[in-house]
PDB file of N, CA, C and O in Angstrom, chain B, residues numbered from 101:
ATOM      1  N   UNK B 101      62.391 121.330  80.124  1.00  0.00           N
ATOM      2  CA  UNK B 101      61.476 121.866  81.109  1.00  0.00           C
ATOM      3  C   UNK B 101      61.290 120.827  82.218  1.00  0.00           C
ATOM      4  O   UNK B 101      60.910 119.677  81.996  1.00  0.00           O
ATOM      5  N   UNK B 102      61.573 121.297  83.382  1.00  0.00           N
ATOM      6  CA  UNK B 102      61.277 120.419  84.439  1.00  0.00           C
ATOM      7  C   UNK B 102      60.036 120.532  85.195  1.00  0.00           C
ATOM      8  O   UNK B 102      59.328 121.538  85.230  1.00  0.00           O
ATOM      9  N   UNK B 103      59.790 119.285  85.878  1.00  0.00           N
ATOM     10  CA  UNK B 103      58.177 119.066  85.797  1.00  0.00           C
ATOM     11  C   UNK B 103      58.106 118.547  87.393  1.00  0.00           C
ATOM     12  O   UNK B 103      58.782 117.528  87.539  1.00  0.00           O
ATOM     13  N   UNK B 104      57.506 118.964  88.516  1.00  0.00           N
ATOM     14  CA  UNK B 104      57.791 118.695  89.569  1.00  0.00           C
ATOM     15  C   UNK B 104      56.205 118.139  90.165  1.00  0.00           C
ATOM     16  O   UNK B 104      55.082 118.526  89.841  1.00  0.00           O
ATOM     17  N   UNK B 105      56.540 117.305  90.948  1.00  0.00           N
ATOM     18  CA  UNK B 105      55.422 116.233  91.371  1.00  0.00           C
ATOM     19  C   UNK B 105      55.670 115.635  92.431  1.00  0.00           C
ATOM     20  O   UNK B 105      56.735 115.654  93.047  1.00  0.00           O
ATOM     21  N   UNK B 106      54.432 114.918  92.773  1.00  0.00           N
ATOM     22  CA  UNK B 106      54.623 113.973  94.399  1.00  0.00           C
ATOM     23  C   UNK B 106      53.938 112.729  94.012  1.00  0.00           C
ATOM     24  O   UNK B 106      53.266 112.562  92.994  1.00  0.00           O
ATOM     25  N   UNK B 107      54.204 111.816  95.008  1.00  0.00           N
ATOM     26  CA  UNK B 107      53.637 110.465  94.675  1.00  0.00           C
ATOM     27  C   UNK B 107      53.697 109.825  95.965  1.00  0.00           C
ATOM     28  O   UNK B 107      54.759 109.728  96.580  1.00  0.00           O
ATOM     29  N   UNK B 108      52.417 109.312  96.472  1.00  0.00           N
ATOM     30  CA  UNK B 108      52.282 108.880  97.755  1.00  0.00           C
ATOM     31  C   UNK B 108      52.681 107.339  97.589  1.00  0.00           C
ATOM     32  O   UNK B 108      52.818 107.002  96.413  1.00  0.00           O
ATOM     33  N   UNK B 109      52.901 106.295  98.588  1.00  0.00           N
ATOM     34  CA  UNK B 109      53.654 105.050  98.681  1.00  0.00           C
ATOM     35  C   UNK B 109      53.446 104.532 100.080  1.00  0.00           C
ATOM     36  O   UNK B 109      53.509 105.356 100.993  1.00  0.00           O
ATOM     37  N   UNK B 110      53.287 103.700 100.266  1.00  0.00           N
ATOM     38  CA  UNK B 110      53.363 102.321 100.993  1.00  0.00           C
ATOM     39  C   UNK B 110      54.389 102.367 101.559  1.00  0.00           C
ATOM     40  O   UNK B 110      55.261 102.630 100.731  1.00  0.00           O
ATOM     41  N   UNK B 111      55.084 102.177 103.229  1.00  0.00           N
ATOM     42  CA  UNK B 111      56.310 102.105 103.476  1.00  0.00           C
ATOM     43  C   UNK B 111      55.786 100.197 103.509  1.00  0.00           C
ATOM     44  O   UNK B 111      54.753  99.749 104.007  1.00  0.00           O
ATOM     45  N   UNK B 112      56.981  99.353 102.756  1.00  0.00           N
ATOM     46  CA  UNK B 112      56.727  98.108 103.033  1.00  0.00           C
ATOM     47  C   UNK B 112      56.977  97.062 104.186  1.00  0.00           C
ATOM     48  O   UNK B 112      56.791  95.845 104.203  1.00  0.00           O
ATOM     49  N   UNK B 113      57.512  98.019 105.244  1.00  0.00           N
ATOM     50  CA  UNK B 113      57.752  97.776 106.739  1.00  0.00           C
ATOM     51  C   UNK B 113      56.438  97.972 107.122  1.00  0.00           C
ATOM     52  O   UNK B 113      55.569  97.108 107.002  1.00  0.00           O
ATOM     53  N   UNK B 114      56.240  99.208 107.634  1.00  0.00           N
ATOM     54  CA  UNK B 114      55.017  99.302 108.248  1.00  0.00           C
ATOM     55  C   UNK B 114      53.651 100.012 108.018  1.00  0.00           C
ATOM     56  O   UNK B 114      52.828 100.385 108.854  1.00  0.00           O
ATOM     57  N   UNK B 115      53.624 100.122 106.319  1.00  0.00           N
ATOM     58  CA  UNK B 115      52.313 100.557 106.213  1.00  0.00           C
ATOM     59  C   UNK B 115      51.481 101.685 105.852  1.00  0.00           C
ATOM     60  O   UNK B 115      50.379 101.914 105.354  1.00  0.00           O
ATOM     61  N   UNK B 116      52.779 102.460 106.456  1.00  0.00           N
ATOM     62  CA  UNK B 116      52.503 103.995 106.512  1.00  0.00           C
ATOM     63  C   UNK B 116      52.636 104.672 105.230  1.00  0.00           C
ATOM     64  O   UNK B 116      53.748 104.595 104.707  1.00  0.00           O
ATOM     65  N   UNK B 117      51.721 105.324 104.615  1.00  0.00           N
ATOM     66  CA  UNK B 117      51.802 106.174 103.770  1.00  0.00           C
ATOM     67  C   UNK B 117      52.578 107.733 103.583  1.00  0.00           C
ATOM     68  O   UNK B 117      52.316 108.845 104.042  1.00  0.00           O
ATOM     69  N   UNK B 118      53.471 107.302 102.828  1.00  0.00           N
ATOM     70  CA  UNK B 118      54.316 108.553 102.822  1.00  0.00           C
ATOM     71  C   UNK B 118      54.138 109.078 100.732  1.00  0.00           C
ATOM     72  O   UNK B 118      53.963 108.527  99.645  1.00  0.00           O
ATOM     73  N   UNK B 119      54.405 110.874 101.499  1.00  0.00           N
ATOM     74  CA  UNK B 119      54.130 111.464 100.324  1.00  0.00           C
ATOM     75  C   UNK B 119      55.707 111.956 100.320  1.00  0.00           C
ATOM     76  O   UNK B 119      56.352 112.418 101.262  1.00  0.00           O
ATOM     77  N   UNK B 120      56.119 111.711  98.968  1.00  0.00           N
ATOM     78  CA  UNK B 120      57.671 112.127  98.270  1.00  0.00           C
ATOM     79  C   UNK B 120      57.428 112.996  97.021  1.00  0.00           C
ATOM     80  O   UNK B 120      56.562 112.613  96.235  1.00  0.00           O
ATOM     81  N   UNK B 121      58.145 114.191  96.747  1.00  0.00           N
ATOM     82  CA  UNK B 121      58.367 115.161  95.803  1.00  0.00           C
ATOM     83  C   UNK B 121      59.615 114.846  94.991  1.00  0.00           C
ATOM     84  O   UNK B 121      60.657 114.403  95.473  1.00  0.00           O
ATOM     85  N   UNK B 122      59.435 115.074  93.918  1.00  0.00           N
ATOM     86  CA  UNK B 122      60.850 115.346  92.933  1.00  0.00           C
ATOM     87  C   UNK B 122      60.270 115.660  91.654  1.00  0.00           C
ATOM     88  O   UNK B 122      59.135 115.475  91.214  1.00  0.00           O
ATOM     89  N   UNK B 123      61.651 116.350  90.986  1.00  0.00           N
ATOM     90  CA  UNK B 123      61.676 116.535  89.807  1.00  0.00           C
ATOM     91  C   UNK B 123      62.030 115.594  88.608  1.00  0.00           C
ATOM     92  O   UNK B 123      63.056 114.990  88.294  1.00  0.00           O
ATOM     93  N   UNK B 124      60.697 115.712  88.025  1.00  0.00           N
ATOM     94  CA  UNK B 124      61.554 115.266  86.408  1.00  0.00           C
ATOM     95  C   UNK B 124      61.668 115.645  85.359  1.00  0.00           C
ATOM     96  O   UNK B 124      60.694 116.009  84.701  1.00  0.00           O
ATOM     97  N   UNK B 125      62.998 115.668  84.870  1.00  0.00           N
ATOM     98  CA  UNK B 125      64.135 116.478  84.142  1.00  0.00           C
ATOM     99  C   UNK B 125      64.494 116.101  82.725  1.00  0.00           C
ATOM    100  O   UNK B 125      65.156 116.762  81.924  1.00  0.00           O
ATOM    101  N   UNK B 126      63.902 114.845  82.554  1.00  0.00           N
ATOM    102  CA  UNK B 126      63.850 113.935  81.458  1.00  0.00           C
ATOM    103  C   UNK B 126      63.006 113.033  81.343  1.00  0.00           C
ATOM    104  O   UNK B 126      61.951 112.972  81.974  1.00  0.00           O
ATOM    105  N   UNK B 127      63.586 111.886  80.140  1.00  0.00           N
ATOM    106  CA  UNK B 127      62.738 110.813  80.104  1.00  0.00           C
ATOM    107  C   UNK B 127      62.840 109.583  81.007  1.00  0.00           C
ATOM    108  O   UNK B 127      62.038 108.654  80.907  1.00  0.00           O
ATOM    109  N   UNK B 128      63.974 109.598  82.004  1.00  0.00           N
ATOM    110  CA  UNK B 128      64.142 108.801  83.084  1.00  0.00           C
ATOM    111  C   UNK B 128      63.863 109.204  84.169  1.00  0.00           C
ATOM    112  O   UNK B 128      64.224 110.381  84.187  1.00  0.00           O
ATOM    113  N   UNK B 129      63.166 108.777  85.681  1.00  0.00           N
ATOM    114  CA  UNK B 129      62.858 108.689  86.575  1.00  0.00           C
ATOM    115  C   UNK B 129      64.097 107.945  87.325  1.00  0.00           C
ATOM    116  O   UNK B 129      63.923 106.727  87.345  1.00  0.00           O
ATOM    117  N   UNK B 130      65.009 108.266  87.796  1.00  0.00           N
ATOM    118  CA  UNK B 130      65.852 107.168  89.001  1.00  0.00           C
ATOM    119  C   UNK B 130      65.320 106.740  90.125  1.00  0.00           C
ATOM    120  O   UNK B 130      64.845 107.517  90.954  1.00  0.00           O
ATOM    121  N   UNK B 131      65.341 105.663  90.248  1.00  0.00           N
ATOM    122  CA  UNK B 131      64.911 105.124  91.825  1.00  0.00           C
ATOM    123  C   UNK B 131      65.815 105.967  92.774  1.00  0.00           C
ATOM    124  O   UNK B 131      66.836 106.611  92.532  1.00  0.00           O
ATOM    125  N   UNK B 132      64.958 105.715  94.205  1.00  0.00           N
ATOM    126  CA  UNK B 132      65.355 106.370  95.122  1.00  0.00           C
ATOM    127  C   UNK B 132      65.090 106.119  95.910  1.00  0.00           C
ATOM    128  O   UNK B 132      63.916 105.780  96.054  1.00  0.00           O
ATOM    129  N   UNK B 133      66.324 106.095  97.400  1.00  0.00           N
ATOM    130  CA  UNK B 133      66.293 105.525  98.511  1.00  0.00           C
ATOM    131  C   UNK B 133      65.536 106.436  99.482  1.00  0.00           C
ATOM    132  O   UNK B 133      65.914 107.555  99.828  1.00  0.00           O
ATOM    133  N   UNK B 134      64.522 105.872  99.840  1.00  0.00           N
ATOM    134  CA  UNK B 134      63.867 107.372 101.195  1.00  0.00           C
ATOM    135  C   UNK B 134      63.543 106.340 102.325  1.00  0.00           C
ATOM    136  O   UNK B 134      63.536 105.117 102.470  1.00  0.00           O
ATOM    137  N   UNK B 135      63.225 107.703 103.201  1.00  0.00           N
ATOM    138  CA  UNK B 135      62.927 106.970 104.669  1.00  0.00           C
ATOM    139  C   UNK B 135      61.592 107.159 105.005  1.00  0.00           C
ATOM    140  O   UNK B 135      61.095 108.270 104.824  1.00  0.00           O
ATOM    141  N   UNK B 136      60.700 105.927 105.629  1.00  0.00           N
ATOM    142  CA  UNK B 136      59.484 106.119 106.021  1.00  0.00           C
ATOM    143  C   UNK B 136      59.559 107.244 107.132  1.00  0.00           C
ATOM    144  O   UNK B 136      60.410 107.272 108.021  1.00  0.00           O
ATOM    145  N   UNK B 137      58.474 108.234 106.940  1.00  0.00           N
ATOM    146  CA  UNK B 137      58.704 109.757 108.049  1.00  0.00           C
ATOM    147  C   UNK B 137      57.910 108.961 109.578  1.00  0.00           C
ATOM    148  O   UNK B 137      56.784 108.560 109.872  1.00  0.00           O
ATOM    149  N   UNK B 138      59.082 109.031 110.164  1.00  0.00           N
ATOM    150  CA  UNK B 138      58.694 108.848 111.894  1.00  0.00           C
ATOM    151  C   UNK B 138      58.297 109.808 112.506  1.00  0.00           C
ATOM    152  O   UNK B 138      58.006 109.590 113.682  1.00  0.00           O
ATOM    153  N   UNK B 139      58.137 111.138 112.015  1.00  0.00           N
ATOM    154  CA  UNK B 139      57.735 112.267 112.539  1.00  0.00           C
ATOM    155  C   UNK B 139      56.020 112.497 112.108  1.00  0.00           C
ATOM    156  O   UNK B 139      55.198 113.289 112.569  1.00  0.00           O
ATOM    157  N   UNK B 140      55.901 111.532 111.118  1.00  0.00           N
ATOM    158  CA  UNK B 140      54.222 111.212 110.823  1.00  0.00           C
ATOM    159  C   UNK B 140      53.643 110.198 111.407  1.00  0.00           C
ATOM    160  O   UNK B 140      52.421 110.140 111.548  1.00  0.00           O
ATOM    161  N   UNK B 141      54.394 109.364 111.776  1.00  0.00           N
ATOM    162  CA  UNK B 141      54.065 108.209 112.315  1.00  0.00           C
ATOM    163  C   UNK B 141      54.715 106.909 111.772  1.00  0.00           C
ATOM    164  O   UNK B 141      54.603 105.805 112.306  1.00  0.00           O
ATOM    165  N   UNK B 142      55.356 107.162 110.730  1.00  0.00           N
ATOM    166  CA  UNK B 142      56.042 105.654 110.357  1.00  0.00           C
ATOM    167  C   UNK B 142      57.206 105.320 111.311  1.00  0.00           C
ATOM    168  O   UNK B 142      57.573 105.644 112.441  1.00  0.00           O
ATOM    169  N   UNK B 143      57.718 104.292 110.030  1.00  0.00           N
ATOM    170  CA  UNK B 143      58.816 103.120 111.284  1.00  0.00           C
ATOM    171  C   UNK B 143      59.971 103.637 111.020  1.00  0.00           C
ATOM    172  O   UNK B 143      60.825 102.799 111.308  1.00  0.00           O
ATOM    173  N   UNK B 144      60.826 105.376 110.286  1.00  0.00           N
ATOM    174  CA  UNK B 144      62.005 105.449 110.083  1.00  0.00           C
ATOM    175  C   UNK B 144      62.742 104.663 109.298  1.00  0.00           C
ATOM    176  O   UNK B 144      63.819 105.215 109.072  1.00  0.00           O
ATOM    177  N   UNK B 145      62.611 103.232 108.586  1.00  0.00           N
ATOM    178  CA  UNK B 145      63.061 102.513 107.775  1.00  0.00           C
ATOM    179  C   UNK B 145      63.506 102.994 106.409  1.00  0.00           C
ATOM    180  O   UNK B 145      62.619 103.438 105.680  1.00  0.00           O
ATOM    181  N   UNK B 146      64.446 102.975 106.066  1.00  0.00           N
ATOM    182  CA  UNK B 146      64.848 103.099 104.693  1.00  0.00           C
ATOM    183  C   UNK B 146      64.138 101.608 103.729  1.00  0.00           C
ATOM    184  O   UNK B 146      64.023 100.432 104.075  1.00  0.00           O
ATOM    185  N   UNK B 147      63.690 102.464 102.158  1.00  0.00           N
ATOM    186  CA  UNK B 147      62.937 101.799 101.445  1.00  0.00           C
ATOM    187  C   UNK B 147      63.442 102.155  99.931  1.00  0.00           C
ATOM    188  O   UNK B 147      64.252 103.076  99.821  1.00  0.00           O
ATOM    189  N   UNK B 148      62.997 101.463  98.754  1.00  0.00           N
ATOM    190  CA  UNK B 148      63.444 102.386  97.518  1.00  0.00           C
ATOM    191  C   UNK B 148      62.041 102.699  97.013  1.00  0.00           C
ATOM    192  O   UNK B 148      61.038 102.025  97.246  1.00  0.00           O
ATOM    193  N   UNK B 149      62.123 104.028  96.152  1.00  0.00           N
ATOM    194  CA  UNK B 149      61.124 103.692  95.183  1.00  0.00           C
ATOM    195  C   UNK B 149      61.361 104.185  94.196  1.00  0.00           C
ATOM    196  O   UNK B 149      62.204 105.076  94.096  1.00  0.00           O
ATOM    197  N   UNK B 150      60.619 103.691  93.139  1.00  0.00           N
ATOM    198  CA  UNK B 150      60.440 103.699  91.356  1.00  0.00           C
ATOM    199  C   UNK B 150      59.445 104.629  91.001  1.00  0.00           C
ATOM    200  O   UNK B 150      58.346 104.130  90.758  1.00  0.00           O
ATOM    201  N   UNK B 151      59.564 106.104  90.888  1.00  0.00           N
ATOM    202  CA  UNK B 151      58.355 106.617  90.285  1.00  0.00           C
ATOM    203  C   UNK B 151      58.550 106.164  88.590  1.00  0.00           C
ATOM    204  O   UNK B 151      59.445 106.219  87.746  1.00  0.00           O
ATOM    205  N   UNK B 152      57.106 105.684  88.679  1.00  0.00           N
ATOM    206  CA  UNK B 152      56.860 105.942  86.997  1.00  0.00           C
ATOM    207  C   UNK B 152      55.438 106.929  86.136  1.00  0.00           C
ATOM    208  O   UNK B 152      54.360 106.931  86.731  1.00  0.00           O
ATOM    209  N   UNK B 153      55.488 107.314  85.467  1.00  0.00           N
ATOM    210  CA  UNK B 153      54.734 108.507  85.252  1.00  0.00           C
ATOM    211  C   UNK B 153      53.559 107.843  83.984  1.00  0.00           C
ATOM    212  O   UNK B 153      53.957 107.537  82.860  1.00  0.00           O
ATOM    213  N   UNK B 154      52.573 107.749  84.275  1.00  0.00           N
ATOM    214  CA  UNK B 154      51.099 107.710  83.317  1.00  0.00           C
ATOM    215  C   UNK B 154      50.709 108.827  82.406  1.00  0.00           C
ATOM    216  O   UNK B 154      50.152 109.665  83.115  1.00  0.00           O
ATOM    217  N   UNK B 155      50.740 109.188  81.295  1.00  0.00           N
ATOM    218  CA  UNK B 155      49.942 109.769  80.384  1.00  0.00           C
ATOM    219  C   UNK B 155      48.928 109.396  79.437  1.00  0.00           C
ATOM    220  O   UNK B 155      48.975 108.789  78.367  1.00  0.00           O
ATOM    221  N   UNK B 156      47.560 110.160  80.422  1.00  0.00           N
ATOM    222  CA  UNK B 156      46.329 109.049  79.334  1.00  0.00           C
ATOM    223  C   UNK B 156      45.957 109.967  78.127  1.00  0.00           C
ATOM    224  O   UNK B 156      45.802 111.160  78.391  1.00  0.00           O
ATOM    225  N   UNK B 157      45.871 109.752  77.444  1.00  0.00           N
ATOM    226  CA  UNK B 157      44.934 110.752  75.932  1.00  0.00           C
ATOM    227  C   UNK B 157      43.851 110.680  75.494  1.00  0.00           C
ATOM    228  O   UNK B 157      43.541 109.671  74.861  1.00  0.00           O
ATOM    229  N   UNK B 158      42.711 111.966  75.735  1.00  0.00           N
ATOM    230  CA  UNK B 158      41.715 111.575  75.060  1.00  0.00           C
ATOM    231  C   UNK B 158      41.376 112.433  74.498  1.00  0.00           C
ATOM    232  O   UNK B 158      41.912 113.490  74.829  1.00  0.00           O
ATOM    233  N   UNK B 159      40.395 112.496  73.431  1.00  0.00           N
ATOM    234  CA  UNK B 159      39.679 113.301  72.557  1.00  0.00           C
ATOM    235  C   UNK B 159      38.208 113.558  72.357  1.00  0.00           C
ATOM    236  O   UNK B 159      37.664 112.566  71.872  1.00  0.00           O
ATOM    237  N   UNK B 160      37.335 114.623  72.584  1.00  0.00           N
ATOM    238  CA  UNK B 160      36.375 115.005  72.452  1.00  0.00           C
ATOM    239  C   UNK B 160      36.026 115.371  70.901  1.00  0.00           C
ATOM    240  O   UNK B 160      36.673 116.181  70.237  1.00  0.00           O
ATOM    241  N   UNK B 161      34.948 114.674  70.457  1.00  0.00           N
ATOM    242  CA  UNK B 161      34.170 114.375  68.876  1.00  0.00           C
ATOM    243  C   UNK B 161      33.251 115.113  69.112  1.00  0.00           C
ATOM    244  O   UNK B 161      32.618 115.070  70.167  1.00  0.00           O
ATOM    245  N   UNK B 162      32.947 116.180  67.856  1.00  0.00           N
ATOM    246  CA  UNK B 162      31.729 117.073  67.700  1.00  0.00           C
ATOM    247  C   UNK B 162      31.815 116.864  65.952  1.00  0.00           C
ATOM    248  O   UNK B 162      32.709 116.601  65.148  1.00  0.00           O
ATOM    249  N   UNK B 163      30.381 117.136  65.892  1.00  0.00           N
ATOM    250  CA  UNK B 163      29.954 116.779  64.199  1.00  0.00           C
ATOM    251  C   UNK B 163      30.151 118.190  64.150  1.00  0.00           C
ATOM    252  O   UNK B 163      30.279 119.065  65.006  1.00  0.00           O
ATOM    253  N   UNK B 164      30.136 118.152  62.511  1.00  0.00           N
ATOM    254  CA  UNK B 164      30.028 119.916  61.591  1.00  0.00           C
ATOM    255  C   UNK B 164      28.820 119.513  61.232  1.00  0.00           C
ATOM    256  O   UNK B 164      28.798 118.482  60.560  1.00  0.00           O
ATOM    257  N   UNK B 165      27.671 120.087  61.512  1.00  0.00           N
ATOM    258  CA  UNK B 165      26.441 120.572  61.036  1.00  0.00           C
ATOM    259  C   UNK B 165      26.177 121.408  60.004  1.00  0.00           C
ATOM    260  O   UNK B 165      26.978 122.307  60.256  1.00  0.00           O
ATOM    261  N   UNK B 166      25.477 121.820  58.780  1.00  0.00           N
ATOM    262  CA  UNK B 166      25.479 122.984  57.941  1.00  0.00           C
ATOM    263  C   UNK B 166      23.943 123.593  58.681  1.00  0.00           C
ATOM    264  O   UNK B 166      23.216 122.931  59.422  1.00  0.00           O
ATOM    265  N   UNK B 167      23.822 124.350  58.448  1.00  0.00           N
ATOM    266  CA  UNK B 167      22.513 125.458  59.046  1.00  0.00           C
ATOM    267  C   UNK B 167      21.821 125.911  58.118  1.00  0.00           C
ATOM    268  O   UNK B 167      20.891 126.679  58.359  1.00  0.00           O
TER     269      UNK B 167
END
């Protein structure tokens, strides 16, 4: 099952925050070469990035009471 997402980033030229989409298809993420968007305002620079993916777990506790 593929699982599709975005992840905003830092261009490390100039600053600009760019939002990138992709799919993931497995248990690996590949880096990837993108360009800061000059049509938003960045510097057009090619950059890489590393998505890596967080899963937190938690659990909600309720007592059994008798009545």
């Amino acid at each position: 099952m593929a699982i599709r997402s975005s992840v905003e980033v830092y261009c490390p030229y100039c600053g600009f925050i760019n939002r990138y989409y992709f799919v993931i298809e497995g248990h690996y993420i590949p880096k990837q070469i993108v360009t800061c968007d000059i049509e938003q305002g960045g510097c057009d620079r090619d950059f890489v990035i590393e998505p890596h993916v967080q899963i937190n777990l938690s659990a909600d506790v309720y007592k059994i009471e008798r009545i």
